[in-house]
C-alpha positions as CSV (number, residue, x, y, z in Angstrom):
1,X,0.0,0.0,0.0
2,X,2.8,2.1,-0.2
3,X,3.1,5.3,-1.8
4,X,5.9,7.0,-3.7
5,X,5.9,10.8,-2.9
6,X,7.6,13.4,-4.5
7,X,10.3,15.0,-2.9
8,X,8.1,18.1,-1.9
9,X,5.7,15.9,-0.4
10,X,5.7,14.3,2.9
11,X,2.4,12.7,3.5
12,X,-1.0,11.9,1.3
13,X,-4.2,11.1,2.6
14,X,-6.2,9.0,2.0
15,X,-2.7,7.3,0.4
16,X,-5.4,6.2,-2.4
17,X,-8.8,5.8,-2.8
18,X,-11.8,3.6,-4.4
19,X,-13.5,4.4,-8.0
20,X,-17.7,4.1,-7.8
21,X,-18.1,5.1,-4.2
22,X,-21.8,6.6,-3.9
23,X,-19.9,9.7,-2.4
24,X,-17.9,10.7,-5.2
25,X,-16.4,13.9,-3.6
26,X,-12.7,12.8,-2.5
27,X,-11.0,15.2,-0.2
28,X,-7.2,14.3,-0.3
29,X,-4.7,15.9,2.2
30,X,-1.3,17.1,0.7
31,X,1.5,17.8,3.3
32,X,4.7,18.9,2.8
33,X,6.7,22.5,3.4
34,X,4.9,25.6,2.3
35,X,2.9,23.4,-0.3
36,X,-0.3,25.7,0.2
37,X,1.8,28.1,-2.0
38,X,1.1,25.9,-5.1
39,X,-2.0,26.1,-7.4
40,X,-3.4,22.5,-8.3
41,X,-4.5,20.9,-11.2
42,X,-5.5,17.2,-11.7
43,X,-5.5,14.8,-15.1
44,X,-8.1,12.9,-16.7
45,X,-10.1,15.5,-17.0
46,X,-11.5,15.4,-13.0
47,X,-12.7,18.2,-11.5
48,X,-11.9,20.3,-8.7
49,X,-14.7,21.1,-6.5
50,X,-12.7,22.8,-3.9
51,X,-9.2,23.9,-2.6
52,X,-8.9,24.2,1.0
53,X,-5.8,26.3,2.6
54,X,-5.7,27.1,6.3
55,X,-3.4,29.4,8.7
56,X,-0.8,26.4,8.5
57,X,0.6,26.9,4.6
58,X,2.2,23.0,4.7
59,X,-1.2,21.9,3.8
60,X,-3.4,21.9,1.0
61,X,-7.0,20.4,1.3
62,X,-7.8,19.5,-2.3
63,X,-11.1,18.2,-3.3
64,X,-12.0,16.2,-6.5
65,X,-15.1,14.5,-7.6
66,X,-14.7,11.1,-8.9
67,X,-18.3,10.7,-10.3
68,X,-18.6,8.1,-13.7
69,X,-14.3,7.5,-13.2
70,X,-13.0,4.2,-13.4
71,X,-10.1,2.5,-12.0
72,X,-6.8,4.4,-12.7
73,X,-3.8,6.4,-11.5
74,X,-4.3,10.4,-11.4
75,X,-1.5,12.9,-12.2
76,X,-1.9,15.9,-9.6
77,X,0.2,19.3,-10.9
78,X,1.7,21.8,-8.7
79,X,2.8,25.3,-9.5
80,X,4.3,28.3,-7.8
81,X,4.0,32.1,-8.8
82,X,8.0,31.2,-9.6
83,X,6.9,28.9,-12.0
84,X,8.6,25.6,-10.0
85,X,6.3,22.6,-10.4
86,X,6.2,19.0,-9.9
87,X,3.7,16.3,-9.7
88,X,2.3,13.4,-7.4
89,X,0.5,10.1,-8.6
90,X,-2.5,9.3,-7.1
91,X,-4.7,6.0,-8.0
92,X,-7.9,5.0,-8.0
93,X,-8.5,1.5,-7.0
94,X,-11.3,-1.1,-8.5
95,X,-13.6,-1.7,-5.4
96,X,-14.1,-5.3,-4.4
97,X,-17.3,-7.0,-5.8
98,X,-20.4,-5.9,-4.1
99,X,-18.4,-4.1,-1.4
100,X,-21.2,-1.8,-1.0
101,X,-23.8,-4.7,-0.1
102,X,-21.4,-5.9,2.4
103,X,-23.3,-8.3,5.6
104,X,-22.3,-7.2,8.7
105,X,-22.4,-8.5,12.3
106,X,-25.8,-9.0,13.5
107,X,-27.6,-10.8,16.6
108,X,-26.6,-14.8,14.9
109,X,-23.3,-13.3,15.6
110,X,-21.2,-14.1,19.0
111,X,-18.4,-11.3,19.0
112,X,-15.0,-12.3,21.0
113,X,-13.3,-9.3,21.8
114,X,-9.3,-9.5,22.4
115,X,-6.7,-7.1,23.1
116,X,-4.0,-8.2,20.7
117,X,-0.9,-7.3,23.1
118,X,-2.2,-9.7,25.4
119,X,-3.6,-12.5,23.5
120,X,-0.6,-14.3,21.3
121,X,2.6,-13.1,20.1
122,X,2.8,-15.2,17.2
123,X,5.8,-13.3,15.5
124,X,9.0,-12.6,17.8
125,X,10.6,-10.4,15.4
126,X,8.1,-7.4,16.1
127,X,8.1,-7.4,20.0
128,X,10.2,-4.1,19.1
129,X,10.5,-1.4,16.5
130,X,12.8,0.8,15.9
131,X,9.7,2.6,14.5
132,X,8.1,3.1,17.8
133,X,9.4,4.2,21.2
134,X,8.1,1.6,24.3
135,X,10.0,-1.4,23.7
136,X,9.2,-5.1,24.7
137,X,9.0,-5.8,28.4
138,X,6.5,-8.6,29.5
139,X,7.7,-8.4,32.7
140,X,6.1,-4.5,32.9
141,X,2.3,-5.6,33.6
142,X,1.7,-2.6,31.9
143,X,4.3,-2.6,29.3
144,X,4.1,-3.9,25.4
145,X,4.1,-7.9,26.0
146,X,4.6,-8.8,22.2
147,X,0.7,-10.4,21.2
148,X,0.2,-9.6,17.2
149,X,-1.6,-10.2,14.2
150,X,0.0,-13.3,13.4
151,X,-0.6,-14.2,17.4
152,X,-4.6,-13.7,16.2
153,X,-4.2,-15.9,12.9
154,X,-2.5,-18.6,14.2
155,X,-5.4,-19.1,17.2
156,X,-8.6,-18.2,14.9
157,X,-9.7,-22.1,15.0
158,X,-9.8,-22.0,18.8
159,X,-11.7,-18.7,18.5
160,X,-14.2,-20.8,16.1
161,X,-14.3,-23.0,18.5
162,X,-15.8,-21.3,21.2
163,X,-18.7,-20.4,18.9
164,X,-17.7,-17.2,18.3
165,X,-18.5,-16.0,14.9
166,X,-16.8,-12.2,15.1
167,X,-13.6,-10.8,16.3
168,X,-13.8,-7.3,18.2
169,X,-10.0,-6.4,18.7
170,X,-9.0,-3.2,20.3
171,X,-7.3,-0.8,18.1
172,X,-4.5,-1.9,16.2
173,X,-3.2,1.2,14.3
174,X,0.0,2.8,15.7
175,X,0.0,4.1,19.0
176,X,3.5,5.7,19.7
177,X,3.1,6.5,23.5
178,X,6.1,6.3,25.9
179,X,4.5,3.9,27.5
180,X,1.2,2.2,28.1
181,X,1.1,2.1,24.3
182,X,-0.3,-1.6,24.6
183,X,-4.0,-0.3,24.1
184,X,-3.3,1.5,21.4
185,X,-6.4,4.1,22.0
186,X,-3.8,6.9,21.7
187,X,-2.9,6.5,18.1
188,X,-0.1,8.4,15.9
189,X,-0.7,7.5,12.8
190,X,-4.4,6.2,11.8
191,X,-3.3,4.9,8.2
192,X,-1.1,2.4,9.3
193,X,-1.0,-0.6,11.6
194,X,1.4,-0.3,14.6
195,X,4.6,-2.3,13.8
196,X,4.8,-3.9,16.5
197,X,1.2,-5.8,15.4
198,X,2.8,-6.4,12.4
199,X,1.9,-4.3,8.7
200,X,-1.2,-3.2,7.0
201,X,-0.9,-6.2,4.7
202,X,-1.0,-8.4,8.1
203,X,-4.5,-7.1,9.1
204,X,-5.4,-7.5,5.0
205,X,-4.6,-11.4,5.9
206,X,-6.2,-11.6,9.0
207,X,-9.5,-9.9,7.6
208,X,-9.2,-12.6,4.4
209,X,-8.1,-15.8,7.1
210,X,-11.5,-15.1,8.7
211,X,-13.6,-14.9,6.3
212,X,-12.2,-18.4,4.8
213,X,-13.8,-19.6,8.4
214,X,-17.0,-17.6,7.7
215,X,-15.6,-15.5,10.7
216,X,-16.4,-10.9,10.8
217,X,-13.5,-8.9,11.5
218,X,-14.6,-5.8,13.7
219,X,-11.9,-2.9,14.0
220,X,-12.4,-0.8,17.3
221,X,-12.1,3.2,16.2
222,X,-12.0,5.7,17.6
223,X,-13.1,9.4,16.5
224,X,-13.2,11.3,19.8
225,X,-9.4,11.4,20.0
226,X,-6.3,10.4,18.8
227,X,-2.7,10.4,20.8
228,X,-0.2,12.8,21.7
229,X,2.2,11.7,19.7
230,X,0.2,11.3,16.2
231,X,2.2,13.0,13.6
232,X,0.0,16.1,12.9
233,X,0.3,16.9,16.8
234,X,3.6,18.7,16.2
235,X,2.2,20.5,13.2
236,X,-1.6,21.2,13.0
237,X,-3.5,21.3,9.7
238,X,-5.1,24.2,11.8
239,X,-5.7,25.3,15.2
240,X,-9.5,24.2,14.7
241,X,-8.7,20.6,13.6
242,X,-8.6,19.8,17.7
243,X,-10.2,21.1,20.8
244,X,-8.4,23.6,22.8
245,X,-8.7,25.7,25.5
246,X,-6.3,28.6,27.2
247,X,-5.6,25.9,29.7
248,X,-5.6,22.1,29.9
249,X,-9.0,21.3,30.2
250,X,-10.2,17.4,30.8
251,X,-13.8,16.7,29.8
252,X,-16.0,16.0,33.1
253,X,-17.3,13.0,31.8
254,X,-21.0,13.6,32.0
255,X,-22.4,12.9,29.0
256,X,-25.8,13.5,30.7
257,X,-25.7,17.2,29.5
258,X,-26.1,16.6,25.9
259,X,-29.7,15.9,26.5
260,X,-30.4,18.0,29.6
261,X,-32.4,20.5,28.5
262,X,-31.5,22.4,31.8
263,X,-27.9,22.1,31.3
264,X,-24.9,25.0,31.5
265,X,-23.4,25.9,28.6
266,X,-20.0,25.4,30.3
267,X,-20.7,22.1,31.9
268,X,-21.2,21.3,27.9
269,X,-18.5,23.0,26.4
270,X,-16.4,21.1,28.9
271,X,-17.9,17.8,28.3
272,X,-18.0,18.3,24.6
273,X,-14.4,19.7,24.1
274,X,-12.4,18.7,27.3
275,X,-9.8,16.3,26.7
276,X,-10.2,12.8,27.9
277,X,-6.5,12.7,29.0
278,X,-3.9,14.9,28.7
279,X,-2.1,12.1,26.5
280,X,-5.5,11.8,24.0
281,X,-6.0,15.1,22.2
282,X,-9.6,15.6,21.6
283,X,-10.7,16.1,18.1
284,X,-13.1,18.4,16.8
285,X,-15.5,16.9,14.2
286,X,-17.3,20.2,14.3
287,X,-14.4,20.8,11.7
288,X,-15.6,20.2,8.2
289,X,-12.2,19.4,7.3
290,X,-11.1,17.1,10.0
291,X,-14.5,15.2,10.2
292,X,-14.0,14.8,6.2
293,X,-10.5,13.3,7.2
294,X,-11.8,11.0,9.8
295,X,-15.1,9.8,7.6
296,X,-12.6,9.0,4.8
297,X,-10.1,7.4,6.9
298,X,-12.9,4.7,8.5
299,X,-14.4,3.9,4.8
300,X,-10.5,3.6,3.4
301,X,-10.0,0.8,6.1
302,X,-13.3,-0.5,5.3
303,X,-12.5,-0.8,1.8
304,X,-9.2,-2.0,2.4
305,X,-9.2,-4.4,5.2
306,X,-12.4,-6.0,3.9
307,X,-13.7,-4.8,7.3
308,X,-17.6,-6.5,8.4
309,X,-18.0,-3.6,11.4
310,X,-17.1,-1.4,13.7
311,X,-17.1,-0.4,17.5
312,X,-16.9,2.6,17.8
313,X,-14.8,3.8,21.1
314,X,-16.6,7.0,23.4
315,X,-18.9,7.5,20.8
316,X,-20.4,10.3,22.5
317,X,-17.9,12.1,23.7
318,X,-18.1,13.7,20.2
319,X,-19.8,16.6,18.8
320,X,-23.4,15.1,18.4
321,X,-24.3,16.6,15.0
322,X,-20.5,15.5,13.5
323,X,-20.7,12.3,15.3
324,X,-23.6,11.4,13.5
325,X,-22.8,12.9,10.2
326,X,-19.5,10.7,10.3
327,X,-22.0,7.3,11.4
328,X,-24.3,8.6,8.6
329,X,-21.6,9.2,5.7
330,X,-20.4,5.6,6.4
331,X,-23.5,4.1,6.5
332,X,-24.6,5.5,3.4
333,X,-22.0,4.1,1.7
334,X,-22.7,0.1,3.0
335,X,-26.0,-0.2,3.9
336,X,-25.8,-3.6,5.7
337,X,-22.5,-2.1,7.6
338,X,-23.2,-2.3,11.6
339,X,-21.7,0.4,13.8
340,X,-21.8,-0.3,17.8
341,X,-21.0,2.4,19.9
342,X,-19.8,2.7,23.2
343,X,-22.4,4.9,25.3
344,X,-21.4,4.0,28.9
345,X,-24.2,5.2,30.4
346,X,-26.5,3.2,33.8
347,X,-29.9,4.8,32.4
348,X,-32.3,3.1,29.6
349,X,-33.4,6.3,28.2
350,X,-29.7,7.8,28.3
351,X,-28.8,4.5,26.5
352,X,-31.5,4.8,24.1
353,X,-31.2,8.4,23.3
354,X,-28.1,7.4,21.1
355,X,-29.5,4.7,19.0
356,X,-31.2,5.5,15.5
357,X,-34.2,6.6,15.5
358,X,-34.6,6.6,19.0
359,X,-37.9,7.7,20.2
360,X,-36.4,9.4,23.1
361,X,-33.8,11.9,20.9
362,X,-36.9,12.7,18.5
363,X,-38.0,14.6,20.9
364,X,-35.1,17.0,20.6
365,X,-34.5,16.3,17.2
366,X,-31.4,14.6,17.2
367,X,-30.8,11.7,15.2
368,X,-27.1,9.9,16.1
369,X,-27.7,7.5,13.0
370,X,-25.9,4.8,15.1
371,X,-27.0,1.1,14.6
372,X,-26.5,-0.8,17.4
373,X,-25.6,0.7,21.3
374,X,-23.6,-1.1,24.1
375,X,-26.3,-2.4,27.1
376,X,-24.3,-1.1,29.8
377,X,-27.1,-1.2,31.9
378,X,-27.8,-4.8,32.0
379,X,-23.4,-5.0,32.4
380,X,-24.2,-3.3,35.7
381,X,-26.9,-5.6,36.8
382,X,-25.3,-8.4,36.2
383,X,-22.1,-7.5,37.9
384,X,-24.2,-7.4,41.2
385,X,-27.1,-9.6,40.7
386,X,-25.0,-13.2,41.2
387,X,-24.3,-12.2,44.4
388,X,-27.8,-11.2,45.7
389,X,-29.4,-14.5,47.2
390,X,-32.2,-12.3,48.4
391,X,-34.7,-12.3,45.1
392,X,-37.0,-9.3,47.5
393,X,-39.0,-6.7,45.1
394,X,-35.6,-5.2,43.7
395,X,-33.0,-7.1,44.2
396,X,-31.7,-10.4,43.0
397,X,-32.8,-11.3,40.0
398,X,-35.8,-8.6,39.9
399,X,-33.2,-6.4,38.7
400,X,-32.5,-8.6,35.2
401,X,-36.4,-8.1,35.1
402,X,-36.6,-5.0,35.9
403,X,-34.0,-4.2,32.8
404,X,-35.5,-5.6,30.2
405,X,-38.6,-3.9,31.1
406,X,-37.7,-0.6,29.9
407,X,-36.8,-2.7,26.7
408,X,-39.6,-0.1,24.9
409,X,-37.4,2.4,25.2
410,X,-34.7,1.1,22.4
411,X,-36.1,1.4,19.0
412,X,-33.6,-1.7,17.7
413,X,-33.1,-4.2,21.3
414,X,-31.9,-7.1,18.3
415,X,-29.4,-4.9,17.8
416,X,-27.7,-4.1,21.1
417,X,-24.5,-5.3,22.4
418,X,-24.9,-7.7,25.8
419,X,-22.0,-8.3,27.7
420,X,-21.1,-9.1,31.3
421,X,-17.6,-7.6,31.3
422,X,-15.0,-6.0,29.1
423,X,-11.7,-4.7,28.8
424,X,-12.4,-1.4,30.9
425,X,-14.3,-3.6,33.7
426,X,-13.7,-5.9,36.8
427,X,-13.5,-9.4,35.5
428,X,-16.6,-11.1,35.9
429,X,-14.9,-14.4,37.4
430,X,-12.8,-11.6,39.6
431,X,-16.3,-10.7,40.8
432,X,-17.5,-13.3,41.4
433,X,-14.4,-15.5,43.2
434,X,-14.2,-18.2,40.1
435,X,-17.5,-19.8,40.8
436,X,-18.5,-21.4,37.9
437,X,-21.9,-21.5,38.8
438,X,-22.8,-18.0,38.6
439,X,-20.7,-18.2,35.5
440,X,-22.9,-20.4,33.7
441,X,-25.6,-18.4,34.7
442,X,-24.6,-15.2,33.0
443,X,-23.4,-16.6,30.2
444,X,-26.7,-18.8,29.4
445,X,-28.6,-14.8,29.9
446,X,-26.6,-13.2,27.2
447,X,-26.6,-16.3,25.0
448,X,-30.3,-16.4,25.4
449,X,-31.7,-12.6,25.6
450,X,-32.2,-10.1,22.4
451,X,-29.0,-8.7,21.1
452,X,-25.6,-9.3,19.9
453,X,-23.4,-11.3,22.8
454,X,-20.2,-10.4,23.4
455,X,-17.2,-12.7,25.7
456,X,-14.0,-10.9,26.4
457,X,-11.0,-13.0,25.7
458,X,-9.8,-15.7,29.0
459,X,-13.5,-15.3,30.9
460,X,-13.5,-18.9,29.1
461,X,-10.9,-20.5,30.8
462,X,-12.1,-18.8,34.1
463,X,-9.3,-15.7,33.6
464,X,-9.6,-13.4,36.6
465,X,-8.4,-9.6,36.8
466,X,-8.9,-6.7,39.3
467,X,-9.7,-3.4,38.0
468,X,-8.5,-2.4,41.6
469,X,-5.0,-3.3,41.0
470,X,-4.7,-1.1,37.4
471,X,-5.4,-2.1,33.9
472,X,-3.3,-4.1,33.3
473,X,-4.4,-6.6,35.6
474,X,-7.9,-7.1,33.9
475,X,-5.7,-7.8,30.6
476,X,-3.5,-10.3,31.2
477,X,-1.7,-12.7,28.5
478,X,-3.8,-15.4,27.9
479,X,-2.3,-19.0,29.0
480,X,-0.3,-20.4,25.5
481,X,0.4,-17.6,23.8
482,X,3.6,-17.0,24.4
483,X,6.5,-19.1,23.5
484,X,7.5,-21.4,27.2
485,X,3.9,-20.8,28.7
486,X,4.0,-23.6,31.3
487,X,-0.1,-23.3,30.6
488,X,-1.4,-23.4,26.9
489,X,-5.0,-22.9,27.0
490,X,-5.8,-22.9,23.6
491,X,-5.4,-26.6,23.2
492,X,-7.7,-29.2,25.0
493,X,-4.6,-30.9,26.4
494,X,-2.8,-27.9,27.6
495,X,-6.0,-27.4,29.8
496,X,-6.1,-27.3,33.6
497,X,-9.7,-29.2,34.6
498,X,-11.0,-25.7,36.1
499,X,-9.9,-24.0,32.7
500,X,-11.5,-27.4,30.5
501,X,-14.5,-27.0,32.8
502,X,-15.2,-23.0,32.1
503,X,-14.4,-24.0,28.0
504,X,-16.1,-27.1,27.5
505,X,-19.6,-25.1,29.0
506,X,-19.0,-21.6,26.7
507,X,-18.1,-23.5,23.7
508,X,-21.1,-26.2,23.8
509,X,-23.3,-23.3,25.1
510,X,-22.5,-20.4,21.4
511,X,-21.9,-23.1,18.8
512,X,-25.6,-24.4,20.2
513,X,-26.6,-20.7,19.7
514,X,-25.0,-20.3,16.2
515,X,-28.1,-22.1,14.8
516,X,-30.7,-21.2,16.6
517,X,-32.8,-17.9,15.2
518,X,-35.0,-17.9,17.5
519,X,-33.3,-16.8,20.2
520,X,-31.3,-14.6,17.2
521,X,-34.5,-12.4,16.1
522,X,-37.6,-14.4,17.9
523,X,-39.9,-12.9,20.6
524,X,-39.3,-13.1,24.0
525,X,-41.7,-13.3,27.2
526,X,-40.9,-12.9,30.6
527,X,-41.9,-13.8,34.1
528,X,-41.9,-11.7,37.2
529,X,-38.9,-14.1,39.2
530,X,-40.2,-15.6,42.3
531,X,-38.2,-17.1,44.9
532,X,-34.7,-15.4,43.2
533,X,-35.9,-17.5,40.4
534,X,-36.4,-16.0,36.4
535,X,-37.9,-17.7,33.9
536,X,-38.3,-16.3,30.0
537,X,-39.2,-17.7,26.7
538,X,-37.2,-17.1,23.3
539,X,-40.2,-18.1,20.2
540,X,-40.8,-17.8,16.6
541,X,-43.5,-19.7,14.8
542,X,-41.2,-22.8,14.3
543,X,-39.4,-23.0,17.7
544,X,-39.8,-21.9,21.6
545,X,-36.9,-22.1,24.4
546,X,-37.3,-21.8,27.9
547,X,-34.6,-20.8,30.3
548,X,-34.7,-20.9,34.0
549,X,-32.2,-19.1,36.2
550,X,-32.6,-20.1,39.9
551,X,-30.0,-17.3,41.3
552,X,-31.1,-18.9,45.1
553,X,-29.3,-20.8,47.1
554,X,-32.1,-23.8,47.5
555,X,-33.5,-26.0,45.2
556,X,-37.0,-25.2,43.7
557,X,-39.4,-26.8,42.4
558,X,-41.5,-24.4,39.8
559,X,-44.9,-25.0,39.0
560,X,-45.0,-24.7,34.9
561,X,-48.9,-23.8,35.3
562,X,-47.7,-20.1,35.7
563,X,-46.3,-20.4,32.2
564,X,-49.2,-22.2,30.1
565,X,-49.3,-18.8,27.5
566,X,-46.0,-20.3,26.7
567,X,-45.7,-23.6,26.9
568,X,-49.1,-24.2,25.0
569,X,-48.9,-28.2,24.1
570,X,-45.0,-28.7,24.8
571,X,-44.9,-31.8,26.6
572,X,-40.9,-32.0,27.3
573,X,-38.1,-29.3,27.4
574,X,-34.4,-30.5,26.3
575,X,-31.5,-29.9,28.2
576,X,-29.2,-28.1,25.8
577,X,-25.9,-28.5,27.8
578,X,-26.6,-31.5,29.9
579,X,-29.3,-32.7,27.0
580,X,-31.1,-34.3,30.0
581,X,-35.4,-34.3,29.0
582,X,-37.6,-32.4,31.5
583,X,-41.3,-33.4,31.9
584,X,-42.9,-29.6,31.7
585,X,-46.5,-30.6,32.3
586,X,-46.6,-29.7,35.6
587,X,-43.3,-28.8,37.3
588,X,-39.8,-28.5,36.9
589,X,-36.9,-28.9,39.6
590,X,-34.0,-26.7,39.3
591,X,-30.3,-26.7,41.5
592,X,-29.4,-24.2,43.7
593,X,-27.3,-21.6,41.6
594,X,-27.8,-23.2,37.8
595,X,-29.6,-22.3,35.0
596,X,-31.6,-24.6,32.6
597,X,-32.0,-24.2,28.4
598,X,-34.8,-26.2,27.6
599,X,-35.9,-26.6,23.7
600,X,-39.6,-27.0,24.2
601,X,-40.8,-30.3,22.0
């Protein structure tokens, strides 16, 4: 993908583009000393719609429209009022076939996010880069521990394995931080993959290794920010292109004012414009040019990486209207293209508010155009709920209830992201002190409930981590990935029996789900939980599953007369983990702590 520049050039962008996008205007980015002195002209007889200069003369902002052009390379002119000139090449690419029509993920999917640093180095020679500062050190819990592309490749059948269907991985373009780089959410350069994860080409393969395995490849990105250390940091396109203020200013974090129609207009500015850290400039998409740049630079990847989605990191911590202009412009473009955004928010409505076509932002107007939302409100019941024996009015599991009653609020619940833990949480087994029941009990919710489930790498094998200690502690190499592991996990006989135990259930558990619609895009009904006890049906016209949770600490035995609407002329429920056959005429008899799937015959 690389590009030969002319001498007076130091950087193109996009470094090429697509022929027969539906957006035909291309804004391309010419950097290099004092180049906004030059006039332009382009071959091929393309137009110039625009030329954009700013207060910064090493830019030019250049704008062409690629309408009815096929396929080929572009000769861009330069001249100077002292008649010096040169030219850059620039190509147009032949778009994959149907790229437009592209599927995306959707609620048959399981998505397995991974941190790549910590998941598998599977190529030694990139641990360092002379490229990038922070060097290897797995010993630093919080240093760069080597995990890569290749580390992803070479484990995708394990992935499979589990059931999972799509890979979320945090961001993978270069981040060239001192140190604590491993995340990568404070990136440097957001054309190119950070070395030290391998090249672009890598991510190319691991996008085409998937999808050989009928695998989605999710990239994470990020638009509210990028990292101290990205290369236009030490030379701004323009003052404008990021948010500043006299002083340091961090954002206060509550997103809440956006929609409060009682809200200061300082408590907004701050939230809208304050930085997230002082090490994550915050960028403005109220900036026609730099939300151009950013729209362009998420369908380039698309194009490119064969991409099937995106999360989208702090999604609103963004200007609202150029947030969803950017979700909007790259929707437009692929139709079937899902784009889940992280809205960490404890309120329904709040959570609601930023999903298309909400009902609760019609009321103001806004529209974020965003798909599919994170359900960080059932992430905090369930972080509490295993824990509360006492099934009283609201606790217990009243509150799992009690969440998906305000399920009216969402104007898309099949498309929401359900998850009991992530890579900015407490580890769920952490929480809950490795007990395998309670487990088994969240994992059968969000295998079972509406929306798109999502595992977080190790909660498999019954990894732990404590937010409490740092980072770094809830993202920890996973067992095997690493060359002398004394514990490789992603084989059956490298598994401890706890680890085999925690794998053997999540694995029988999604590849059961894989096939079933009808907990994918079928109706669900709910019953008020008695005794700590919650019992729901998933239904279609063809099918009808019934899971019972009994969160308690006693055996029950439930009376299936409550549930008649339901069960209709079932006569037995299957076991789909233990496959043991339940006689649901009358009553049912469920452990202490333990969850039942039953397909109704």
């Amino acid at each position: 993908m690389s590009l030969t520049l002319n001498a007076q050039i130091d950087r193109v962008e996009p470094p090429f583009w697509y022929a027969g996008m539906k957006n035909s205007e291309l804004q391309i980015m010419f950097y290099g000393k004092n180049i906004a002195e030059y006039q332009v002209t382009v071959s091929n007889a393309i137009k110039i719609t625009n030329v954009k200069r700013t207060e910064n003369p090493n830019y030019i902002f250049v704008t062409i429209d690629t309408k009815k052009v096929s396929a080929t390379d572009l000769i861009f002119t330069f001249k100077n009022n002292n008649k010096e000139s040169f030219t850059q090449k620039y190509t147009l690419k032949k778009r994959r076939d149907n790229s437009a029509q592209r599927k995306s993920y959707d609620a048959s999917d399981m998505m397995y996010l991974l941190m790549p640093d910590r998941f598998a180095n599977g190529n030694r020679n990139n641990d360092s880069e002379d490229a990038t500062t922070e060097k290897f050190n797995r010993e630093l819990p919080g240093g760069r521990h080597g995990g890569d592309i290749e580390g992803i490749i070479k484990n995708l059948g394990y992935i499979s394995s589990l059931g999972a269907t799509t890979i979320w991985s945090t961001p993978l373009c270069e981040d060239n931080d001192a140190a604590f780089s491993y995340h990568t959410y404070g990136q440097s350069d957001v054309y190119k993959i950070d070395p030290r994860y391998g090249t672009n080409e890598d991510y190319v393969r691991l996008s085409s290794e998937m999808h050989k395995k009928n695998m989605k490849l999710v990239m994470d990105y990020v638009t509210n920010h990028w990292g101290i250390e990205h290369w236009m940091m030490k030379d701004l396109p323009t003052r404008e292109w990021i948010n500043q203020f006299d002083k340091y200013t961090q954002t206060n974090h509550k997103r809440t004012v956006i929609n409060d129609t009682h809200a200061s207009k300082i408590d907004t500015e701050t939230c809208l414009n304050g930085w997230f850290a002082p090490s994550m400039p915050d960028l403005n998409l109220s900036n026609p040019l730099a939300l151009k740049y950013l729209i362009q630079n998420a369908i380039w990847w698309i194009e490119y990486a064969d991409l099937d989605g995106f999360r989208v990191d702090t999604f609103n911590y963004s200007d609202p209207k150029g947030i969803a202009k950017w979700t909007k412009s790259v929707t437009d473009e692929y139709p079937n293209f899902n784009i889940v955004g992280e809205v960490w928010m404890q309120s329904q409505a709040q959570i609601s508010y930023w999903q298309k076509h909400s009902p609760i932002s019609k009321i103001q107007d806004y529209n974020s155009n965003l798909p599919s939302v994170m359900d960080f409100p059932l992430f905090e019941a369930t972080s509490k709920v295993f824990n509360e024996d006492d099934g009283s009015w609201d606790k217990g599991m009243i509150k799992l209830y009690d969440n998906f009653t305000n399920d009216f609020l969402y104007p898309n619940t099949n498309n929401m992201l359900v998850f009991v833990e992530n890579h900015d949480t407490n580890r769920f087994n952490q929480t809950y002190g490795n007990d395998i029941r309670k487990y088994k009990m969240a994992m059968a919710l969000i295998a079972t409930v509406r929306g798109i489930p999502q595992l977080y790498y190790g909660s498999e094998i019954g990894m732990t981590g404590d937010k409490g200690k740092g980072d770094a502690d809830i993202r920890q190499d996973f067992p095997g990935g690493w060359e002398g592991d004394e514990n490789n996990a992603f084989i059956k006989e490298g598994r401890t029996p706890g680890q085999s135990d925690y794998f053997d259930y999540t694995s029988k558990l999604f590849n059961w789900r894989k096939t079933k619609s009808v907990v994918h895009f079928g109706k669900m009904t709910h019953y008020i939980p008695e005794n700590n006890v919650y019992v729901y049906f998933r239904y279609n016209t063809n099918e009808s599953v019934m899971v019972l949770i009994n969160n308690s600490n006693e055996t029950h035995t439930i009376n299936t007369h409550r549930f008649k609407e339901n069960i209709k002329d079932f006569k037995i429920g299957k076991d789909v983990i233990s496959e043991l056959t339940f006689d649901i005429t009358n009553e049912i008899i469920i452990e202490p702590k333990s969850v039942l799937i039953l397909e109704l015959k």
